[in-house]
C-alpha positions as CSV (number, residue, x, y, z in Angstrom):
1,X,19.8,-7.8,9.7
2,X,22.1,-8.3,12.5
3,X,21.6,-9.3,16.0
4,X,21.5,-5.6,17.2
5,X,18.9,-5.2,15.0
6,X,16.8,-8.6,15.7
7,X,17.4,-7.5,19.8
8,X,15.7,-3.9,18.9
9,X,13.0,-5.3,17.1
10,X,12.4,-8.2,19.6
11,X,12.3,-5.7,22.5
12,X,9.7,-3.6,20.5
13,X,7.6,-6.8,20.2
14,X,8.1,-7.5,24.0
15,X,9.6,-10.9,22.8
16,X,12.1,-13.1,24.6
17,X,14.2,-14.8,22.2
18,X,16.7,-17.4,22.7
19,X,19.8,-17.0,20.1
20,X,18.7,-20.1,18.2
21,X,15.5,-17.9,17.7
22,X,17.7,-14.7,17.1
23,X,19.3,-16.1,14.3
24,X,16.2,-17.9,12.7
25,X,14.7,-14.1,12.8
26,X,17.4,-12.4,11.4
27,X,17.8,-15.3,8.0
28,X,14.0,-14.4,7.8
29,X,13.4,-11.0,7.9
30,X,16.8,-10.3,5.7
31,X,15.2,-12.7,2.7
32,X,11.8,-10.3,3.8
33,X,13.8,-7.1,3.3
34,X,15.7,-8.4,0.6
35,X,12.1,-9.1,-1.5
36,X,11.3,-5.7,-0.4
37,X,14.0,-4.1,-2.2
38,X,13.7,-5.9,-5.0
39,X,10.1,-4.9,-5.1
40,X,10.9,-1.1,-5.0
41,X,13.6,-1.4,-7.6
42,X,10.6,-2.1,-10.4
43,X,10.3,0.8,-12.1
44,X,6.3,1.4,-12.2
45,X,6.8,5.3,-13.6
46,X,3.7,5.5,-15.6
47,X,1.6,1.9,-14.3
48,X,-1.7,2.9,-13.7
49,X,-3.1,1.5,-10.1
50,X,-5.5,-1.2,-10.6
51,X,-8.4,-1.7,-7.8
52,X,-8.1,-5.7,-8.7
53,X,-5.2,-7.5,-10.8
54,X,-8.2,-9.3,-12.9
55,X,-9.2,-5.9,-13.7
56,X,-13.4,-7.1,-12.4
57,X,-15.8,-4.3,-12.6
58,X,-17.7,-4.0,-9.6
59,X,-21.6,-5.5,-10.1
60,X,-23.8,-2.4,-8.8
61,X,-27.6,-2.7,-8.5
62,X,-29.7,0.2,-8.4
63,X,-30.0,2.2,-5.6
64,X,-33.4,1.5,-4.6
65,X,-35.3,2.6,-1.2
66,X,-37.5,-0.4,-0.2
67,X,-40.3,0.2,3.0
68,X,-38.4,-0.6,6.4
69,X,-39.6,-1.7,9.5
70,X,-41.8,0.9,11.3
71,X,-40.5,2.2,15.0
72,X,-43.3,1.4,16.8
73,X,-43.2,-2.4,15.7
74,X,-39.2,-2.1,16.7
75,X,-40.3,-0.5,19.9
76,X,-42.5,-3.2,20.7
77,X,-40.7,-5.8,21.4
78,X,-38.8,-3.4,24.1
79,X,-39.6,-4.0,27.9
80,X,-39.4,0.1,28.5
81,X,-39.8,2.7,25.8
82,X,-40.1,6.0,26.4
83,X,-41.0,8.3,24.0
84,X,-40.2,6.4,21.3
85,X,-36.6,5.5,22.4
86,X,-35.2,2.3,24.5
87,X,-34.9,3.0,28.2
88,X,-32.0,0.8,29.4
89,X,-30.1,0.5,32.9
90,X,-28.0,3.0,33.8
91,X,-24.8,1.9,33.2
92,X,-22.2,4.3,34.9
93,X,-22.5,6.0,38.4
């Protein structure tokens, strides 16, 4: 990349940079591009997408209801129900 560039980017990113920094950047995000287009020049034509690289299957357990808590024992711990729903301050005018 070249200075332009890093000063286009840095203004983007609302960052002052000195020239030291300026140059630091633009060594860094060249290697980053640079490993970038290496990684698009693999050909992947016919790689099937994996969800994880240690191709784990996911662990499922049955999908089970189990009893919840009731509403009025929920409720009961509110200091103002009405009902059956919270009443809270208001909030906006």
């Amino acid at each position: 990349m070249n200075a332009e560039e890093i000063e286009k980017v840095a203004h983007l990113a609302r960052l002052g940079l000195s020239e030291q920094e300026r140059k630091a950047y633009a060594a860094e995000l060249s290697r980053i591009l640079g490993l970038v287009s290496q990684m698009n020049a693999v050909a992947t034509e016919g790689v099937e997408p994996m969800t994880h690289p240690d191709e784990a299957a996911l662990r499922l357990r049955a999908d089970v209801a189990i009893p919840g808590v009731s509403r009025e024992r929920l409720l009961a711990g509110a200091p103002q129900t009405e009902r059956g729903l919270y009443l809270v301050p208001k909030v906006l005018e």
